[in-house]
DOMAR-157349 format. One record per residue: residue in one letter; x, y negated, z negated of N, C-alpha, C, O in turn. Coordinates in nm, 4 decimals. Atoms other than C-alpha are relative to their C-alpha. Example, Ala and Ser with C-alpha at 12.3 -4.5 7.8 and 13.67 -1.06 7.14 Angstrom:
% DOMAR-157349
<site residu="a" n_u="0.0890" n_v="0.1190" n_w="0.0000" ca_u="1.2300" ca_v="0.4500" ca_w="-0.7800" c_u="0.0900" c_v="-0.1200" c_w="0.0000" o_u="0.1936" o_v="-0.1181" o_w="-0.0665"/>
<site residu="s" n_u="-0.0820" n_v="0.1190" n_w="0.0060" ca_u="1.3670" ca_v="0.1060" ca_w="-0.7140" c_u="-0.0770" c_v="-0.1090" c_w="-0.0730" o_u="-0.0261" o_v="-0.2198" o_w="-0.0899"/>
***
This chain:
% DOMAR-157349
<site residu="x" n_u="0.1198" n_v="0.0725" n_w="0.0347" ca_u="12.3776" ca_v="-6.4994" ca_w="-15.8601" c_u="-0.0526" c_v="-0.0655" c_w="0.1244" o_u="0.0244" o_v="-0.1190" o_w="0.2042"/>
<site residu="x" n_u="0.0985" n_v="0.0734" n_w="-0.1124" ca_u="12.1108" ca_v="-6.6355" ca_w="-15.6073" c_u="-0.1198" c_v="-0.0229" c_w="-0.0692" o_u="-0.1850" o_v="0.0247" o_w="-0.1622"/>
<site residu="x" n_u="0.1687" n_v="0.0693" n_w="0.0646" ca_u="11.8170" ca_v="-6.8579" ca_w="-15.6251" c_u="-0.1097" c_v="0.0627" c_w="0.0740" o_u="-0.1229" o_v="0.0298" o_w="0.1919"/>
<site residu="x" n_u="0.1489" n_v="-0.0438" n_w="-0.0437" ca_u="11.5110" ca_v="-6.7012" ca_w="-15.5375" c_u="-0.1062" c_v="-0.1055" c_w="0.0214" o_u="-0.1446" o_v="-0.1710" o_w="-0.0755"/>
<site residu="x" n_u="0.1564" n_v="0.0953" n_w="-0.0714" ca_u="11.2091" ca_v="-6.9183" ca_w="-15.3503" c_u="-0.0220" c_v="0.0409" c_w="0.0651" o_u="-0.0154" o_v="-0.0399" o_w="0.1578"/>
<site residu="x" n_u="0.0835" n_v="-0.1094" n_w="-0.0279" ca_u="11.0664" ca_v="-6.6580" ca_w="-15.2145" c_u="-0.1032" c_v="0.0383" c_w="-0.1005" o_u="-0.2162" o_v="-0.0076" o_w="-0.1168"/>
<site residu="x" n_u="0.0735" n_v="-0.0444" n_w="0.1176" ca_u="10.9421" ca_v="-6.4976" ca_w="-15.4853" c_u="-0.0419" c_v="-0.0580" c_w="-0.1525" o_u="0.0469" o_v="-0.0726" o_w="-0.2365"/>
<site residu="x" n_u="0.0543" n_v="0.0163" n_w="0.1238" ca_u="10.7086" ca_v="-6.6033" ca_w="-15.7920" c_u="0.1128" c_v="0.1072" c_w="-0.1354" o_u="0.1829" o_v="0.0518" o_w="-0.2201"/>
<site residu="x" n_u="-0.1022" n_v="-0.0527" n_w="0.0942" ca_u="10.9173" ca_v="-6.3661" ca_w="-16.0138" c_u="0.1350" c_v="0.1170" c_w="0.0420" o_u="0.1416" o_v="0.2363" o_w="0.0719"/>
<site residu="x" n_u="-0.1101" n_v="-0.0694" n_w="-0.0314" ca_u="11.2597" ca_v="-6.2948" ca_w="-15.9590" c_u="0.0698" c_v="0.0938" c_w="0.0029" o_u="0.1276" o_v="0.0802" o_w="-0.1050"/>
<site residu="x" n_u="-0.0505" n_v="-0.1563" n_w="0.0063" ca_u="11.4164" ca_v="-5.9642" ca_w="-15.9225" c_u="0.1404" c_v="-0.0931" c_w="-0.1543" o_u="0.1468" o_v="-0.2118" o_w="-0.1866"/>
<site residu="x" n_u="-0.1118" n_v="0.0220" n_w="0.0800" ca_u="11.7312" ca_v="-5.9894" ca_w="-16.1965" c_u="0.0961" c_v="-0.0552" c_w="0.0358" o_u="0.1207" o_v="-0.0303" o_w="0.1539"/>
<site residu="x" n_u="-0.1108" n_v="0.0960" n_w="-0.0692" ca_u="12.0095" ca_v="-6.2085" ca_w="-16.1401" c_u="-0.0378" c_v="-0.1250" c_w="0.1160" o_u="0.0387" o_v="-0.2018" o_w="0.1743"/>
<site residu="x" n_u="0.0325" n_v="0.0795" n_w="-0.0581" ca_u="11.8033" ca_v="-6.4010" ca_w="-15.9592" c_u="-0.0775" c_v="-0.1357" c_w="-0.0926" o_u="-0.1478" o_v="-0.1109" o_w="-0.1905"/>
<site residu="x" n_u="0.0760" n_v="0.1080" n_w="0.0636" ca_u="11.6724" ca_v="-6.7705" ca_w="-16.0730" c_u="-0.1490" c_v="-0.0223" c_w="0.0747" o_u="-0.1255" o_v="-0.0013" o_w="0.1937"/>
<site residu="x" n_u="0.0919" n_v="0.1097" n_w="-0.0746" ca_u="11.3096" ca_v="-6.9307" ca_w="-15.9362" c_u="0.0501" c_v="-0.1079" c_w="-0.0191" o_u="0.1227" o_v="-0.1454" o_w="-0.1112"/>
<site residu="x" n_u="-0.0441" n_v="0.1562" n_w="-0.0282" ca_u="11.3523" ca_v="-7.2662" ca_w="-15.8085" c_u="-0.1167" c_v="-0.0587" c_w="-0.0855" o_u="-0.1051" o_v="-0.1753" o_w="-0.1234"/>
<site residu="x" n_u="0.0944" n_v="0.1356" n_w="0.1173" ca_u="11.0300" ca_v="-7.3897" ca_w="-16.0446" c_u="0.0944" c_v="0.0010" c_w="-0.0921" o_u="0.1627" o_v="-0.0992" o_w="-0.1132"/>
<site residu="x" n_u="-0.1249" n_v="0.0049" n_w="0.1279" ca_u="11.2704" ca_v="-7.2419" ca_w="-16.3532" c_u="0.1191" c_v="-0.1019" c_w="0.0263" o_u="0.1383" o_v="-0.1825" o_w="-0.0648"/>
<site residu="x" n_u="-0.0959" n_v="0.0700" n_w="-0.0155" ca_u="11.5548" ca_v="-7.4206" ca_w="-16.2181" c_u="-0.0384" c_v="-0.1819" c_w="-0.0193" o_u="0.0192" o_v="-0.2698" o_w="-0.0833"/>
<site residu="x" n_u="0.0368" n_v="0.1733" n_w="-0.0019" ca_u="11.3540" ca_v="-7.7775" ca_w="-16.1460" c_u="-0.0240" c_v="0.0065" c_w="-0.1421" o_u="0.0484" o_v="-0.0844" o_w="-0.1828"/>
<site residu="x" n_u="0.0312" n_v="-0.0029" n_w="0.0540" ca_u="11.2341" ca_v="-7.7101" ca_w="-16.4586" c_u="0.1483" c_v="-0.0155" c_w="-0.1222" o_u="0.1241" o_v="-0.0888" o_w="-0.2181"/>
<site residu="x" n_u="-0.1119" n_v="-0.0313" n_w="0.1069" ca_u="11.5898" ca_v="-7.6513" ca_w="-16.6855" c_u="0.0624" c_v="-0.1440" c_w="0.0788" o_u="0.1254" o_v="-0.2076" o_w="-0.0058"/>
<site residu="x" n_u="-0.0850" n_v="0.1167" n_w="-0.0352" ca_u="11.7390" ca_v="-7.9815" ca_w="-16.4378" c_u="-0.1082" c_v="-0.1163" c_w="-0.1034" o_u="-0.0556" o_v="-0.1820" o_w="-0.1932"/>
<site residu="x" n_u="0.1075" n_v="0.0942" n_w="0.0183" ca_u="11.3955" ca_v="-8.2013" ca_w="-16.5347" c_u="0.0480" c_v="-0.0124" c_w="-0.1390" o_u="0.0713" o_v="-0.1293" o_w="-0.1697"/>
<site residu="x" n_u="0.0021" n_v="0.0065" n_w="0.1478" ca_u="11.4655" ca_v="-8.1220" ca_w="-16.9263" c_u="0.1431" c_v="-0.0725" c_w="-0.0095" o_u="0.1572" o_v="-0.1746" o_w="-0.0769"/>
<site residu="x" n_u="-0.1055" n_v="0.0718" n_w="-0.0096" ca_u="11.7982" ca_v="-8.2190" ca_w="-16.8689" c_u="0.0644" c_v="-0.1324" c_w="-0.0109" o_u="0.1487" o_v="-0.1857" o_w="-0.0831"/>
<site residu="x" n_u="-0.0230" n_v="0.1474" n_w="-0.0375" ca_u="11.7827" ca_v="-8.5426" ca_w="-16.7014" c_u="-0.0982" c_v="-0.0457" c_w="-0.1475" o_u="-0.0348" o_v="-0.1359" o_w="-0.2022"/>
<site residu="x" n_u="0.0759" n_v="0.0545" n_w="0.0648" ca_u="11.5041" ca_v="-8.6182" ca_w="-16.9789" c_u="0.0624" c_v="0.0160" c_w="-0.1086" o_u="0.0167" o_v="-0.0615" o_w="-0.1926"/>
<site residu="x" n_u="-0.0951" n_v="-0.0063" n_w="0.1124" ca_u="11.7516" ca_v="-8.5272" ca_w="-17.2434" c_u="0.0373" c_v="-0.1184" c_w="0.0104" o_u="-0.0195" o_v="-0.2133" o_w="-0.0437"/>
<site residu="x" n_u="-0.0938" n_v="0.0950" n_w="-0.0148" ca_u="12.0147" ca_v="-8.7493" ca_w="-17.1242" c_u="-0.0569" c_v="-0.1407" c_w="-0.0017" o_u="0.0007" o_v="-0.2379" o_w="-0.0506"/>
<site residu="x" n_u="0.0223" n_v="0.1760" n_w="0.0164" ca_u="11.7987" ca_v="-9.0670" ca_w="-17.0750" c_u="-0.0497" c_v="0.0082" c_w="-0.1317" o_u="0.0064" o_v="-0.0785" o_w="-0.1988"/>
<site residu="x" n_u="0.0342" n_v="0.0042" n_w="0.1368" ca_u="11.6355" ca_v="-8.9986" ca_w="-17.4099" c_u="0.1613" c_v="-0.0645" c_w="-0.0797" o_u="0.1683" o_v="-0.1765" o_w="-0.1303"/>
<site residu="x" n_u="-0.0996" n_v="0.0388" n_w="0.0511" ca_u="12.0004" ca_v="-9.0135" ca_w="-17.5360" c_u="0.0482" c_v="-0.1914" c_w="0.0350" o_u="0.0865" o_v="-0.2757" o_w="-0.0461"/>
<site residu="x" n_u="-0.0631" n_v="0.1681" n_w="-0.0211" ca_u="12.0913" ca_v="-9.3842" ca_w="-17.3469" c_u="-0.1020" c_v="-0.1092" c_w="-0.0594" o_u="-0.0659" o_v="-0.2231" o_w="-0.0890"/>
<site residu="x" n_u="0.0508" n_v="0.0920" n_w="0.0812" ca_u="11.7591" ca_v="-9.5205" ca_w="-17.5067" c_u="0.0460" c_v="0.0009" c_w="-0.1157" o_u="0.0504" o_v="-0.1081" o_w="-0.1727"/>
<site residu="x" n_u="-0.0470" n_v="0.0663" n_w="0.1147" ca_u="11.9053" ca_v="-9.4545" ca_w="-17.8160" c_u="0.1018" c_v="-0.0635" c_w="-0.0091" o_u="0.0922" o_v="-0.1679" o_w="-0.0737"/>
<site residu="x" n_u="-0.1044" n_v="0.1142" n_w="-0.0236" ca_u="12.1952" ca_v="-9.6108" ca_w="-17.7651" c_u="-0.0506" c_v="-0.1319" c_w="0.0125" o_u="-0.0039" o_v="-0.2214" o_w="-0.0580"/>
<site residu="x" n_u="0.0343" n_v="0.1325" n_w="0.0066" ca_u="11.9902" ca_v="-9.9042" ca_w="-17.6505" c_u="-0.1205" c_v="-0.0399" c_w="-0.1201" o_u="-0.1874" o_v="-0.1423" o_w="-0.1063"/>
<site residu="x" n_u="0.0956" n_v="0.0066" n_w="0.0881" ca_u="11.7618" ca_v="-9.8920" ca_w="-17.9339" c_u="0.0787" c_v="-0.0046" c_w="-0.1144" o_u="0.0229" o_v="-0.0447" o_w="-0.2166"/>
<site residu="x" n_u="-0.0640" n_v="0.0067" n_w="0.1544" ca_u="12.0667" ca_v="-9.8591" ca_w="-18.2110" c_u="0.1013" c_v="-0.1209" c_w="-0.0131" o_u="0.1779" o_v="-0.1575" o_w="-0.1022"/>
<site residu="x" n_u="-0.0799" n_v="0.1435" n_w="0.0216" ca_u="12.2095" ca_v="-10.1794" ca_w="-18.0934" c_u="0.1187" c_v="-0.0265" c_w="0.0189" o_u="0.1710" o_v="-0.1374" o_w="0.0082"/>
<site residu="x" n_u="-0.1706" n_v="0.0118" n_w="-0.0169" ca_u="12.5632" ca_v="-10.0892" ca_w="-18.0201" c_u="0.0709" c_v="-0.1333" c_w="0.0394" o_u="0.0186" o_v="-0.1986" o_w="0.1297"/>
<site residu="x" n_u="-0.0850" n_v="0.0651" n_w="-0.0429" ca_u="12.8341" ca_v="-10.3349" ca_w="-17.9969" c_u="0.0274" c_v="0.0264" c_w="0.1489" o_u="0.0558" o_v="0.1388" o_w="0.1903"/>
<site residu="x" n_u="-0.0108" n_v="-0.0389" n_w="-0.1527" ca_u="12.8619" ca_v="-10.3845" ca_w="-17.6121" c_u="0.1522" c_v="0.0235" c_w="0.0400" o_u="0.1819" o_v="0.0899" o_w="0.1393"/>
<site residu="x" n_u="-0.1436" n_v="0.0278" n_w="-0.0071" ca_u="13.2509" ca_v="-10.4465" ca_w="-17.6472" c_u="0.0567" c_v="0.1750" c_w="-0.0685" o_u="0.1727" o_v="0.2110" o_w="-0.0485"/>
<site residu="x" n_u="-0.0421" n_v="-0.1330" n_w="0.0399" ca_u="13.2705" ca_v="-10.0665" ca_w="-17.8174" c_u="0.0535" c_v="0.1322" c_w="0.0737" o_u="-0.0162" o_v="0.2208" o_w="0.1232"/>
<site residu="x" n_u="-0.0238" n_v="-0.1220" n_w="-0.1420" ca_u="13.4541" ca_v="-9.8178" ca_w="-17.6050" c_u="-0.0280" c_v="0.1188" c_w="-0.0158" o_u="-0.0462" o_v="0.1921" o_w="0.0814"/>
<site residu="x" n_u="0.0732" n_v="-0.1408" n_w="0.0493" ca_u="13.3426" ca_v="-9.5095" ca_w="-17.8117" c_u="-0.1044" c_v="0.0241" c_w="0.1319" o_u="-0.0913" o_v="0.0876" o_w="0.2365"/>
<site residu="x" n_u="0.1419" n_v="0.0266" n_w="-0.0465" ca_u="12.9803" ca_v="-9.5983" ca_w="-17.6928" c_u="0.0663" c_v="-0.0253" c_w="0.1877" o_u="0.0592" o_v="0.0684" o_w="0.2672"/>
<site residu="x" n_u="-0.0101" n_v="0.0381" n_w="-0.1422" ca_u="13.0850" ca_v="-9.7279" ca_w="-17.3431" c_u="0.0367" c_v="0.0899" c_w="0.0525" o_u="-0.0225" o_v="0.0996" o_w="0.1600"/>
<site residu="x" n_u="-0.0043" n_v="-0.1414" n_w="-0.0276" ca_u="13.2330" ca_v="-9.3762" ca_w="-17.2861" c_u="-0.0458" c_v="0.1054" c_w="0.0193" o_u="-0.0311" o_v="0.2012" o_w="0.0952"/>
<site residu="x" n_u="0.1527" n_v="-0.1227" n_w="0.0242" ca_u="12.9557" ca_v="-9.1895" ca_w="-17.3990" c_u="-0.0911" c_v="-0.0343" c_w="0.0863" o_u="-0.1454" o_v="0.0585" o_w="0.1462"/>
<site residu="x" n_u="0.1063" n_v="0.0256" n_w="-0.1096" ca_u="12.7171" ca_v="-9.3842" ca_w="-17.1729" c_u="0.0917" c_v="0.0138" c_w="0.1181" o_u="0.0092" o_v="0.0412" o_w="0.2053"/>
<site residu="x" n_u="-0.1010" n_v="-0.0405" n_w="-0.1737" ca_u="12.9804" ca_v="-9.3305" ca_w="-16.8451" c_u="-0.0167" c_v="0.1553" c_w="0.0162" o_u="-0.0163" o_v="0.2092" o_w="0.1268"/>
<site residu="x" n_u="-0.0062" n_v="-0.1203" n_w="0.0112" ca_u="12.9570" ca_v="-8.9956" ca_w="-16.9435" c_u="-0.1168" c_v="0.0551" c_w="0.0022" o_u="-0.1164" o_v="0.1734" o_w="0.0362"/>
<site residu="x" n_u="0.1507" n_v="-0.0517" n_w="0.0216" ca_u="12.5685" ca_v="-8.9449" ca_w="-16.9931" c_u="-0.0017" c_v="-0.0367" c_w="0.1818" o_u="-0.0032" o_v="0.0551" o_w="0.2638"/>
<site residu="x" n_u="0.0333" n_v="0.0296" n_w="-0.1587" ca_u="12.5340" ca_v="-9.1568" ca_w="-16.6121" c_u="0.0725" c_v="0.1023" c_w="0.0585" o_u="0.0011" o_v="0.1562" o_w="0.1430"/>
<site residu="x" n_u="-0.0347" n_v="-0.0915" n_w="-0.0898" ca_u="12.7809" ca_v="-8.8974" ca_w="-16.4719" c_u="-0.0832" c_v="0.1287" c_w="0.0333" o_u="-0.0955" o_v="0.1755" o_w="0.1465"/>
<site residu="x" n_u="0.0415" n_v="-0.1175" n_w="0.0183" ca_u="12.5934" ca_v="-8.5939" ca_w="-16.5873" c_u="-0.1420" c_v="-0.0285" c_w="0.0611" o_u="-0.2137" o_v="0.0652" o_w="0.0965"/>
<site residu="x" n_u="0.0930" n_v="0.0122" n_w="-0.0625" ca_u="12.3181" ca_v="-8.7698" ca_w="-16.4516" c_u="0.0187" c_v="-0.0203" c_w="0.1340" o_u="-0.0520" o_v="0.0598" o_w="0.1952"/>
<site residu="x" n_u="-0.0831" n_v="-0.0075" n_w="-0.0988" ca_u="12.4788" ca_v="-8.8488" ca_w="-16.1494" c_u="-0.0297" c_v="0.1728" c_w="0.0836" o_u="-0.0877" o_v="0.1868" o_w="0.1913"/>
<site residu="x" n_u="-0.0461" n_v="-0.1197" n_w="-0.0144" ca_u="12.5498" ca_v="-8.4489" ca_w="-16.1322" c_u="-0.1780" c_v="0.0897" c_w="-0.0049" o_u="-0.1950" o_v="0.1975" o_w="0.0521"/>
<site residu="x" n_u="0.1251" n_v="-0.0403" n_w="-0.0059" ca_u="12.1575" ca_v="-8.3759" ca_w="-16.1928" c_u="-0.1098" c_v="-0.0296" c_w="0.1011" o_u="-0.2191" o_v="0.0213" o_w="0.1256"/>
<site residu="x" n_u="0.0446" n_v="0.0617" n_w="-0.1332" ca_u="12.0556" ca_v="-8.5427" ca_w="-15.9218" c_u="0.0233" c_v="0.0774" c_w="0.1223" o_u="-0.0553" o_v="0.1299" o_w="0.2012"/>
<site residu="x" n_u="-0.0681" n_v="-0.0772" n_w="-0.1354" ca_u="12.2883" ca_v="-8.3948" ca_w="-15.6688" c_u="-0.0657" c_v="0.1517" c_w="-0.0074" o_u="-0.1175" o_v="0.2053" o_w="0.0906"/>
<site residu="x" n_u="0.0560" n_v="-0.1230" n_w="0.0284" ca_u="12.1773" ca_v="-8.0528" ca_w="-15.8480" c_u="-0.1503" c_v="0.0570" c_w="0.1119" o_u="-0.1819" o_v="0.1513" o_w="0.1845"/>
<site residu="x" n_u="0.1227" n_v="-0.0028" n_w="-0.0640" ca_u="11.8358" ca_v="-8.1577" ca_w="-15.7350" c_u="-0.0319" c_v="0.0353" c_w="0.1440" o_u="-0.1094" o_v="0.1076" o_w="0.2066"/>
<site residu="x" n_u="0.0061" n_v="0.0180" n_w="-0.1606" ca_u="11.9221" ca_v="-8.2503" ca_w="-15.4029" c_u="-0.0026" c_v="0.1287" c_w="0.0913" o_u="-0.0634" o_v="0.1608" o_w="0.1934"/>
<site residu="x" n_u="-0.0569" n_v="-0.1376" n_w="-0.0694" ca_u="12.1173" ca_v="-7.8948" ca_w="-15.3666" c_u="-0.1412" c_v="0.0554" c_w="0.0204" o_u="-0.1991" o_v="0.0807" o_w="0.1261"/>
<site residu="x" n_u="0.1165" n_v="-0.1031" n_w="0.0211" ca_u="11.8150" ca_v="-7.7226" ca_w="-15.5037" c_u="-0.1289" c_v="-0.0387" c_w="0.1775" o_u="-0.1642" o_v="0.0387" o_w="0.2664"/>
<site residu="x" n_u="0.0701" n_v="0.0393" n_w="-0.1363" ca_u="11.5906" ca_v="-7.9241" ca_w="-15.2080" c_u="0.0524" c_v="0.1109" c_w="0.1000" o_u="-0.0062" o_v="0.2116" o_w="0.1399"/>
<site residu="x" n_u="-0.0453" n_v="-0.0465" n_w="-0.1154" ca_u="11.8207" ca_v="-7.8155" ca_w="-14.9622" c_u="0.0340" c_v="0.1238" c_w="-0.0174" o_u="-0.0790" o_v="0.1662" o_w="0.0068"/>
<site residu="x" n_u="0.0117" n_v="-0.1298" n_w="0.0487" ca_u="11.8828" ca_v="-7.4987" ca_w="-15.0426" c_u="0.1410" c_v="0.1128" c_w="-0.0149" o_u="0.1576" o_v="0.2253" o_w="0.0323"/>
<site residu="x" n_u="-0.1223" n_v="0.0084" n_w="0.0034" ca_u="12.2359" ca_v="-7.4824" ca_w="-15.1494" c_u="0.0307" c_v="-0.0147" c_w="-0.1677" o_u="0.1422" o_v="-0.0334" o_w="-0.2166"/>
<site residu="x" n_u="-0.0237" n_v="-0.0051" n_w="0.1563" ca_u="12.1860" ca_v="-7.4811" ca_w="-15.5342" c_u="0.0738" c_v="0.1146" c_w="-0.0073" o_u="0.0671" o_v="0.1911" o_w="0.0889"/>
<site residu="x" n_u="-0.0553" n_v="-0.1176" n_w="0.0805" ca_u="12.3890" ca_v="-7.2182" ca_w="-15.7219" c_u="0.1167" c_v="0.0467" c_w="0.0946" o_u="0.1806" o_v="0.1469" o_w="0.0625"/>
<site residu="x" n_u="-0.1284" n_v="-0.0382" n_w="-0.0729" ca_u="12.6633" ca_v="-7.1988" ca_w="-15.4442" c_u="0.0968" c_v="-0.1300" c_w="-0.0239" o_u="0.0800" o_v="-0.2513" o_w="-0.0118"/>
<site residu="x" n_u="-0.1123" n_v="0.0926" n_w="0.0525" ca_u="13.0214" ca_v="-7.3075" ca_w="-15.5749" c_u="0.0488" c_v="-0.1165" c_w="0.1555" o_u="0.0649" o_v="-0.0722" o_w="0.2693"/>
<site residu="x" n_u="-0.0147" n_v="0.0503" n_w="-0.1306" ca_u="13.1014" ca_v="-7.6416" ca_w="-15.3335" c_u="0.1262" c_v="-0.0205" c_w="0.0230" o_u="0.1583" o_v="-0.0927" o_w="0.1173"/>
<site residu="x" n_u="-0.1344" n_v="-0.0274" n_w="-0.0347" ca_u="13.4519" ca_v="-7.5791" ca_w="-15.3522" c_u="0.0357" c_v="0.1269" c_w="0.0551" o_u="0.0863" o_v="0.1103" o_w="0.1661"/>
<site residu="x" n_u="-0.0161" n_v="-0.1261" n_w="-0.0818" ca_u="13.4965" ca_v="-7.1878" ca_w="-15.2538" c_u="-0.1381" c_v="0.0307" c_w="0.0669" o_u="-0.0966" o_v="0.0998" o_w="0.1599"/>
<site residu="x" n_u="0.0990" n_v="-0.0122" n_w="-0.0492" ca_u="13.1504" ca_v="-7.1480" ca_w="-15.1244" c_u="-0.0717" c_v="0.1274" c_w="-0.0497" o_u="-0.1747" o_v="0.1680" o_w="0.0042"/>
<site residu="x" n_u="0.0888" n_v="-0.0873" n_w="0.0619" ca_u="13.0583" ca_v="-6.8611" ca_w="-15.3591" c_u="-0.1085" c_v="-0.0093" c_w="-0.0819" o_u="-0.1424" o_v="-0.1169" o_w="-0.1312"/>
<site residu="x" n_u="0.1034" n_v="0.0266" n_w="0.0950" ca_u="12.7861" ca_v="-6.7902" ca_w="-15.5560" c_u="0.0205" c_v="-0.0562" c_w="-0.1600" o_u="0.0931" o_v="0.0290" o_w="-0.2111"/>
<site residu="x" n_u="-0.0260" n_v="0.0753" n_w="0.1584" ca_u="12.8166" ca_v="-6.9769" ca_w="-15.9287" c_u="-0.0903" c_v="0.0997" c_w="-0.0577" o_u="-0.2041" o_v="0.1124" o_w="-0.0123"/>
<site residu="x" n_u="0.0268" n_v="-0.0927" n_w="0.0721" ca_u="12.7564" ca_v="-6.6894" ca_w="-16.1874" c_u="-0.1255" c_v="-0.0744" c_w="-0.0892" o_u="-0.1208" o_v="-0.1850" o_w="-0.1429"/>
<site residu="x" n_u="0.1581" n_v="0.0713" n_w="0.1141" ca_u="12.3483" ca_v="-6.7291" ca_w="-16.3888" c_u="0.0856" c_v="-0.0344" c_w="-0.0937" o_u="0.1063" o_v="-0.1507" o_w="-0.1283"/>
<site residu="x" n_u="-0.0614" n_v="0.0483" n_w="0.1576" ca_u="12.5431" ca_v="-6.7245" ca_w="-16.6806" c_u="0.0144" c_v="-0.1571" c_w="-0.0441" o_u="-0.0448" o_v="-0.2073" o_w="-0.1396"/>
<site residu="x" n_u="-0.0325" n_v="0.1222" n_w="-0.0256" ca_u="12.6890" ca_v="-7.0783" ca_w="-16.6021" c_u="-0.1044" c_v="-0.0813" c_w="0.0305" o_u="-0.1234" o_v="-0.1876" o_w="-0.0286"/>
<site residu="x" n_u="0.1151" n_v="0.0977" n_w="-0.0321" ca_u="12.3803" ca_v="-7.2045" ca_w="-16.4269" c_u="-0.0981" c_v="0.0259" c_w="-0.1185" o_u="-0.1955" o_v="-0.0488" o_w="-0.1285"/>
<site residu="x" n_u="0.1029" n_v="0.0334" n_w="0.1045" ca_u="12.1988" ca_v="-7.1052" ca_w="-16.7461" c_u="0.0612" c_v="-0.0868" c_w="-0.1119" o_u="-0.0170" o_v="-0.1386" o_w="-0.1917"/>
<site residu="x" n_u="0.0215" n_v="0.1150" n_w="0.0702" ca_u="12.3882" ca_v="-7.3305" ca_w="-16.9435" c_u="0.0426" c_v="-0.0874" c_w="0.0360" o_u="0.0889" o_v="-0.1558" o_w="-0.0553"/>
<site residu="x" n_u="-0.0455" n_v="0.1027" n_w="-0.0944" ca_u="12.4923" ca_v="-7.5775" ca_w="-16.6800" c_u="-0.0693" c_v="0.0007" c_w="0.0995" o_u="-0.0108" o_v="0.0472" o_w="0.1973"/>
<site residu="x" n_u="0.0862" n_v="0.0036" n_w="-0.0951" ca_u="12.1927" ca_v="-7.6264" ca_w="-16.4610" c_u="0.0656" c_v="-0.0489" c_w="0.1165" o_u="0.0463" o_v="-0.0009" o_w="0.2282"/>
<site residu="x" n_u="-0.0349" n_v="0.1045" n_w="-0.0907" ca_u="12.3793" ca_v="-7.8854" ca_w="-16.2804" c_u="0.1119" c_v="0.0001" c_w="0.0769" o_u="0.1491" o_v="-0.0741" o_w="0.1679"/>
<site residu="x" n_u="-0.1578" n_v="-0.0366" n_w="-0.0387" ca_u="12.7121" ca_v="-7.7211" ca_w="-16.2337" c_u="0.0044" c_v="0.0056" c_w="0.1647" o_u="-0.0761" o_v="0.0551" o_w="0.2435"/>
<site residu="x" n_u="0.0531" n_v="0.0006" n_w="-0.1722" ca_u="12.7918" ca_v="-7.7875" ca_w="-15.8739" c_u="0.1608" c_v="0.1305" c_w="0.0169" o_u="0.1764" o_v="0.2085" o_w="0.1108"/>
<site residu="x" n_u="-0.1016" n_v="-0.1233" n_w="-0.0612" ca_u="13.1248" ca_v="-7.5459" ca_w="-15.8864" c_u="-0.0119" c_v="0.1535" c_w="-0.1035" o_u="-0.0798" o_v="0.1558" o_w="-0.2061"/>
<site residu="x" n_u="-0.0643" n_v="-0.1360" n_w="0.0365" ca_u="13.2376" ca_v="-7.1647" ca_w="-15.9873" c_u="0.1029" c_v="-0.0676" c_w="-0.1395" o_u="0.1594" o_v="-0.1770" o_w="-0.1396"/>
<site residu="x" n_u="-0.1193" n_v="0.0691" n_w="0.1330" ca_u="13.4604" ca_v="-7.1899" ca_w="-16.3786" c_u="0.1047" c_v="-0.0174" c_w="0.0677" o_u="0.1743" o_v="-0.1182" o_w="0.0553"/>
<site residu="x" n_u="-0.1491" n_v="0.0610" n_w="-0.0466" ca_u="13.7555" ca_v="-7.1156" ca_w="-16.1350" c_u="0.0543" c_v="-0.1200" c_w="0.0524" o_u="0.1507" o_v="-0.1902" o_w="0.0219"/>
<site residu="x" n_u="0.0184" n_v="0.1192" n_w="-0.0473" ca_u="13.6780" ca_v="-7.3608" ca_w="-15.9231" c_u="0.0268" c_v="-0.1304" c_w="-0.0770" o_u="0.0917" o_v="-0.2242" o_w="-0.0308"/>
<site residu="x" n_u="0.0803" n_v="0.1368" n_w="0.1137" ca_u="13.5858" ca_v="-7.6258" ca_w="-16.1973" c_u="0.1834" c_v="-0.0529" c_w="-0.0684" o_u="0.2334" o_v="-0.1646" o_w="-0.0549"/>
<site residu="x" n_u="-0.0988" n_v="-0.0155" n_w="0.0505" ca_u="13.9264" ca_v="-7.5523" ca_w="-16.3802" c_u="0.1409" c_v="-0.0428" c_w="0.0931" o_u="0.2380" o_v="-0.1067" o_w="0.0528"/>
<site residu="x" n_u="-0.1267" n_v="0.0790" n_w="-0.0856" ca_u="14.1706" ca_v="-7.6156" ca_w="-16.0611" c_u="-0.0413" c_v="-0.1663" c_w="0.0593" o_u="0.0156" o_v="-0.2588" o_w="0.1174"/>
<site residu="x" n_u="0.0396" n_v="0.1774" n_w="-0.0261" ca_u="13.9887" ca_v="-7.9358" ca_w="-16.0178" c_u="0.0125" c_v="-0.0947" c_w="-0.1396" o_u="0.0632" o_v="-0.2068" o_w="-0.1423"/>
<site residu="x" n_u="-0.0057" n_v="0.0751" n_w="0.1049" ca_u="13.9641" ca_v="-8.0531" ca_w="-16.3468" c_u="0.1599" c_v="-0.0822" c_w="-0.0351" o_u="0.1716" o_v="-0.1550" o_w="-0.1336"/>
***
């Protein structure tokens, strides 16, 4: 898999970088959608469920960011642990994924 910015429409296996800003943007706008509700349903602040779930929304945001950054620089879609390419498959349902599954799995 490679990102294409070159080209308006990508040969196969290839992503555009608008598609990509575009699948991170929905993303991040997911995730804060999700922490207003949280702050809109009033949670107990002392609740660790909830306090988990928001550590966990900021990470992924955290991770959408950097995505971004890659995408800038032009280092999106390469795993930053082996330095290979990260399979579409993954970046289509993990925009943000910064490693390869193998990768992901000896780190985890």
């Amino acid at each position: 898999m490679s990102l294409d910015t070159a080209h308006p429409d990508p040969q196969p296996g290839r992503l555009a970088a608008r598609e990509v800003r575009r699948r991170l943007q929905h993303e991040r706008a997911s995730r804060l959608a999700q922490l207003t509700a949280f702050a809109d349903a009033g949670h107990d602040p002392g609740d660790a469920l909830v306090a988990a779930q928001k550590a966990s929304i900021d990470r992924v945001l955290k991770d959408i960011t950097a995505a971004v950054e890659r995408l800038d620089q032009g280092g999106y879609g390469v795993c930053q642990v082996c330095g290979r390419p990260i399979p579409l498959e993954r970046l289509e349902i993990l925009p943000y994924a910064r490693c390869c599954v193998g990768c992901q799995r000896r780190t985890a």
